[in-house]
N, C-alpha and C positions, 0 to 999 in steps of 0.2 A: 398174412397175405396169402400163405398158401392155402388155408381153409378158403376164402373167400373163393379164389381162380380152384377149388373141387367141387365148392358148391354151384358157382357161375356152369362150369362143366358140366354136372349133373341137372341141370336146367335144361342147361341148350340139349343135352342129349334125350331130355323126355320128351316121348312121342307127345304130340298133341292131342286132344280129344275130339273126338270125331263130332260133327254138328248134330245137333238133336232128331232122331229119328233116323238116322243114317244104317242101326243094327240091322231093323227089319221091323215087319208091321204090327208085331205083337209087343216089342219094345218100345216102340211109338206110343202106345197107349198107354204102356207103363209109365213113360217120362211123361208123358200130358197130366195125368193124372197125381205124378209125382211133385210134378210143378206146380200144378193148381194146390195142394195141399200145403204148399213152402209158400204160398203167394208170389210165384217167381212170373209174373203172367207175361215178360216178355218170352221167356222158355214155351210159355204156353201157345202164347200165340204164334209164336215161328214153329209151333206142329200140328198147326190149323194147314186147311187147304188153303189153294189161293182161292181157289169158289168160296169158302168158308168165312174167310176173311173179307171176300169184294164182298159176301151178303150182310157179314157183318157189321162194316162199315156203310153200306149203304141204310139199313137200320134206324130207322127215326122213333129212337122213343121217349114218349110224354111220361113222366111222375108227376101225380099229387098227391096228398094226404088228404084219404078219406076219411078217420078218426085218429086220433091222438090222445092218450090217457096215458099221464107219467111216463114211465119209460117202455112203455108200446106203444104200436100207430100199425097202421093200414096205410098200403100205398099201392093205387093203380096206377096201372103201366098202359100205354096202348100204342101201338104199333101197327104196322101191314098185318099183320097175322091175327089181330085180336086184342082182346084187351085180360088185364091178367091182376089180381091182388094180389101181395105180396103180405106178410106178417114182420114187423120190423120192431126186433130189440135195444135197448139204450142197457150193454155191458162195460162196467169200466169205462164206461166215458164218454163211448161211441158204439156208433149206433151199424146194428148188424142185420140182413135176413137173417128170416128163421125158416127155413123152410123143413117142412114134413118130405123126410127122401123115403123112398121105398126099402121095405125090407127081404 
């Protein structure tokens, strides 16, 4: 019983963690990018702007498949802004971009 009421105690006494982005603007990016990495995307999204988000949300976009061979395919996207291929792998089960990021 007494473990229980020092550990109860040391709970209620831990500060809390401050909300995502709350350090400063260069921390911000770090946990954006920290989240994107863990696939935590509600993390991520709560360190979008609200512009960021009303335009993302507002965002209509079309997927098809333009080829498909085994486990690749091609998928255009088309939106306000353009239209865009994408390269799409089938790893372990399911199916991923693949995108060429810059070095």
């Amino acid at each position: 019983m007494k473990r229980l009421l020092a550990i109860l105690l040391l709970v209620a006494c831990t500060a809390p963690q401050p909300p995502p982005g709350s350090a400063g603007p260069a921390e911000a990016v770090q946990e954006f990018a920290a989240a994107l990495q863990k696939g935590d995307a509600a993390t991520a999204w709560s360190l979008l702007s609200s512009r960021t988000q009303k335009e993302a949300d507002a965002a209509a976009v079309e997927a098809r498949v333009v080829s498909q061979t085994g486990d690749s395919a091609e998928v255009q996207t088309a939106d306000d802004a353009g239209v865009q291929v994408y390269r799409v792998v089938r790893e372990g089960g399911r199916w991923r971009v693949d995108l060429d990021l810059p070095r």
